[in-house]
C-alpha positions in Angstrom: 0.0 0.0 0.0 0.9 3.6 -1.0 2.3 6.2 1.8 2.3 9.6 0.3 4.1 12.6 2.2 3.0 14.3 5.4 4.3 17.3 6.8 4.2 17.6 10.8 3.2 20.8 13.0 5.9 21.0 15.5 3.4 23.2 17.6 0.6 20.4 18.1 2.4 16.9 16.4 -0.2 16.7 14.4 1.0 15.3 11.2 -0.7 16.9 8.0 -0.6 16.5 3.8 0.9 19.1 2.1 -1.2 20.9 -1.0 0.5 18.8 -3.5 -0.6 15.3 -1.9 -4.0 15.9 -0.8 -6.3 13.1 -2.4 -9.2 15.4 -3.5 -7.7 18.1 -4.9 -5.1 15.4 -6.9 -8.4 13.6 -7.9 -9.7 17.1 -9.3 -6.6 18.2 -11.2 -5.1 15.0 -12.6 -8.3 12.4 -12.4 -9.7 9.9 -10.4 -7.2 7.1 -11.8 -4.6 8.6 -10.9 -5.3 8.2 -7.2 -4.1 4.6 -5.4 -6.6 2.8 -3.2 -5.8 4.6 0.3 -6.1 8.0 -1.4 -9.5 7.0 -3.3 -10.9 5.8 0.7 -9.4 9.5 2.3 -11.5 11.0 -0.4 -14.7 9.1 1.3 -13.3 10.0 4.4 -13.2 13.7 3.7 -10.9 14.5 6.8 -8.9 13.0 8.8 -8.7 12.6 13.3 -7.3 15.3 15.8 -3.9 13.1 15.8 -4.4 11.7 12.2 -4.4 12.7 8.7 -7.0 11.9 6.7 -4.6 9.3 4.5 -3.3 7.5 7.9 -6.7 7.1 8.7 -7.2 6.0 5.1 -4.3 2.9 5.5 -5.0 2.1 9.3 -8.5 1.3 8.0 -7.4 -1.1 4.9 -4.9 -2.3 7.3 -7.8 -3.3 10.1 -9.8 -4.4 7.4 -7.5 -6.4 5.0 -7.3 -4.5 1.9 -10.0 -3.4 -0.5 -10.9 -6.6 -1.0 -12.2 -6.7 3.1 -13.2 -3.5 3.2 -15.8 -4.3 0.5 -17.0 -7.1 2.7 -17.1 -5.8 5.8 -20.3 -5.0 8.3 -21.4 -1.5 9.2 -20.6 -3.3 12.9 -17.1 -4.3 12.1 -15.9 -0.7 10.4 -18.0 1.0 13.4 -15.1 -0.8 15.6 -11.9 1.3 13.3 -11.1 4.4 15.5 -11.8 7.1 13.4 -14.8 5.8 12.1 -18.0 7.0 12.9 -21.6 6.7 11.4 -21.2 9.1 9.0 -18.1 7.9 7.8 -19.0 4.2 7.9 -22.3 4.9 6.1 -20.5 6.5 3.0 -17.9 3.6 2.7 -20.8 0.8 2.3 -22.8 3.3 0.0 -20.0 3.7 -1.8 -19.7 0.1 -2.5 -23.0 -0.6 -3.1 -23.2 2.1 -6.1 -19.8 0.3 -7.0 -21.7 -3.3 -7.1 -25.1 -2.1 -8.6 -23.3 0.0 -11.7 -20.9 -3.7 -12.2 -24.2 -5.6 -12.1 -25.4 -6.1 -15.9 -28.5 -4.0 -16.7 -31.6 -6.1 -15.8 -33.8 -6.8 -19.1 -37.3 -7.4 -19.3 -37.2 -11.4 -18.7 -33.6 -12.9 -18.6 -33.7 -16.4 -19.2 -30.9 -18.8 -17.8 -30.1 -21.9 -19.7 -26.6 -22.9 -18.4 -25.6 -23.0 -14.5 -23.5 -20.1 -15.8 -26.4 -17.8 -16.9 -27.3 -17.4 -13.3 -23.9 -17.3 -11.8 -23.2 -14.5 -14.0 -26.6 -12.8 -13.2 -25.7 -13.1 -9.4 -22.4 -12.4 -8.9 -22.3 -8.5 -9.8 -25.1 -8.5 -7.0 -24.3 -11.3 -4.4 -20.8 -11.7 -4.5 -19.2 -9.1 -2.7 -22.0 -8.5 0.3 -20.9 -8.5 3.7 -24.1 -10.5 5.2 -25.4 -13.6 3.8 -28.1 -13.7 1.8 -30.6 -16.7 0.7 -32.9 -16.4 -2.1 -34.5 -17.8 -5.6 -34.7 -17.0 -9.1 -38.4 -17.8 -9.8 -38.7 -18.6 -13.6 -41.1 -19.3 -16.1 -41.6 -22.7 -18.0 -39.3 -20.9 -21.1 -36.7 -20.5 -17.4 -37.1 -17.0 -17.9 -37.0 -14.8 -15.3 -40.4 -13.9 -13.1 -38.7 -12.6 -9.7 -35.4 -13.0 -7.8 -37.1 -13.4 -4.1 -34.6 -13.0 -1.0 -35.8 -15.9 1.6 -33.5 -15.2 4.4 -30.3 -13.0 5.4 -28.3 -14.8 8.2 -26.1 -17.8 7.8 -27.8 -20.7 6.8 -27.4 -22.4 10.3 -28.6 -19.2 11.9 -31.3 -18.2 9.8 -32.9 -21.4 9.5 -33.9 -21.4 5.4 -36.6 -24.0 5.0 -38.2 -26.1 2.3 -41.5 -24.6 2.7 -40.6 -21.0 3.3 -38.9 -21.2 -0.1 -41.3 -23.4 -2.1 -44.0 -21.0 -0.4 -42.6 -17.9 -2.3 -42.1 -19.9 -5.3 -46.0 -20.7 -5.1 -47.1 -17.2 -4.5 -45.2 -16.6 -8.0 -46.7 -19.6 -9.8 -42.7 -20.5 -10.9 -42.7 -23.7 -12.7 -39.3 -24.0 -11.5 -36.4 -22.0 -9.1 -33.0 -21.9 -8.8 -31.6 -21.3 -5.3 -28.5 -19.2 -4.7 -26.5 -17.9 -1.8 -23.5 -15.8 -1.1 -20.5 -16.8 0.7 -18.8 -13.4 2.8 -15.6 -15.4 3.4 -15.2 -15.3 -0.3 -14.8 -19.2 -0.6 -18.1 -20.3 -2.6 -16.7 -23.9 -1.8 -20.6 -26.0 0.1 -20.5 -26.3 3.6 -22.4 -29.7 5.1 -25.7 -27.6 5.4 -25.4 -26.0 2.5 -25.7 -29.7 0.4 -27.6 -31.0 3.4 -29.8 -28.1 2.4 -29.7 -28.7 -1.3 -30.8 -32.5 -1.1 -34.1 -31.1 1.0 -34.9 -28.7 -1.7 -34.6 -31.1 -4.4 -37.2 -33.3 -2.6 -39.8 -30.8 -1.7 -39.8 -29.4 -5.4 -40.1 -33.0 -6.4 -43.4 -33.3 -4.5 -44.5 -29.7 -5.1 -43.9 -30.0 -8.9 -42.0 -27.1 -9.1 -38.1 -28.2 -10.2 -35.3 -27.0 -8.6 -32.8 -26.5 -11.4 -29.7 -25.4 -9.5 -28.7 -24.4 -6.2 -25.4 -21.7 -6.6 -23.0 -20.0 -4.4 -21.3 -17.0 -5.2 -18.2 -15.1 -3.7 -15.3 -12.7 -4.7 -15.9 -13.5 -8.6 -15.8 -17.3 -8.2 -19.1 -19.1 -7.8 -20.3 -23.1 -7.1 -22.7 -24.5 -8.6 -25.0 -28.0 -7.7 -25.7 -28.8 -10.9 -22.4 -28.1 -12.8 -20.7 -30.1 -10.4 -22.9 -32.8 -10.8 -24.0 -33.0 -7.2 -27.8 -32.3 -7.9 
């Protein structure tokens, strides 16, 4: 990670950027990609602590979180616990990445239709794959398996949140789906199934065997890599 320049006040200790090195006024004169990652988080930042500057704060938060890569997954509870960080602060980092995920996410078009396990995987990971809390849903689709709704279920891990056949079928019902495919993220970033997650899986497939409404897939998604059930050959 970057350190740019800091001049210090030998009055107070305070340690401050000079003109030349400040992030926003670089990002205005020479553009935003000429800014590294610490600089681009002081800009969210907007100042820095009474015994910071604003680009120390900026690195002792990717250091506490692990790099962009763990900032972009972390909980409004975990950045709350960087010094420095209040609500404001926090509440423009995870807006920040959510505009970041939702303008990466493909535009949504009238009735997307998913043929191949990687027609949804693709759909979900601009949306699912870098959220900090879990999240359990279905893609309802049509007997043509296009797209009638994406329905959340449950947030929560799966052992915590309790996902169950008939809350999911019961959605799927509501929707009159002839069939669903499952999905859920992974905040570790490791799509690889856990024990409930295929323990989960093989209760699905049963339920939508009796309902009549097929489960076609059940997928995981996580940091741009993704699992699915039924391109593994597991469903």
């Amino acid at each position: 990670m970057e350190t740019l320049p800091t001049a210090r006040d030998s009055s107070s200790g305070l340690r401050f950027l000079t003109p030349a090195d400040r992030p926003r006024e670089k990002l205005l004169e020479l553009g935003v990609e000429s800014l590294g990652v610490n600089e681009l988080v002081a800009v969210l930042l907007g100042s820095g602590t009474r015994t910071r500057s604003v680009l120390e704060l900026a690195n002792q938060v990717l250091d506490r979180t692990g790099g962009l890569e763990g900032l972009s997954r972390s909980t409004p509870a975990e950045l709350a616990r960087v010094p420095g960080l209040k609500d404001a602060r926090v509440a423009k980092i995870l807006a920040a990445f959510e505009l970041g995920r939702r303008a990466a996410s493909p535009p949504l078009s009238p009735r997307p239709q998913f043929r191949l396990p990687g027609d949804a995987a693709r759909f979900l990971l601009p949306r699912f794959g870098t959220r900090p809390l879990e999240a359990f849903g279905i893609l309802v689709l049509d007997t043509r398996n296009r797209l009638k709704q994406l329905q959340i279920v449950s947030t929560g891990s799966l052992s915590g949140s309790l996902v169950h056949p008939r809350e999911v079928f019961r959605e799927a019902t509501m929707l009159q789906g002839a069939s669903i495919i499952a999905f859920h993220n992974h905040p570790s970033g490791d799509p690889e199934p856990s024990r409930e997650d295929r323990e989960l899986t093989l209760r699905l497939v049963r339920a939508g065997q009796i309902l009549g409404i097929e489960l076609l897939d059940h997928v995981i998604v996580a940091s741009g890599r993704y699992w699915s059930f039924k391109e593994r050959g597991e469903m």
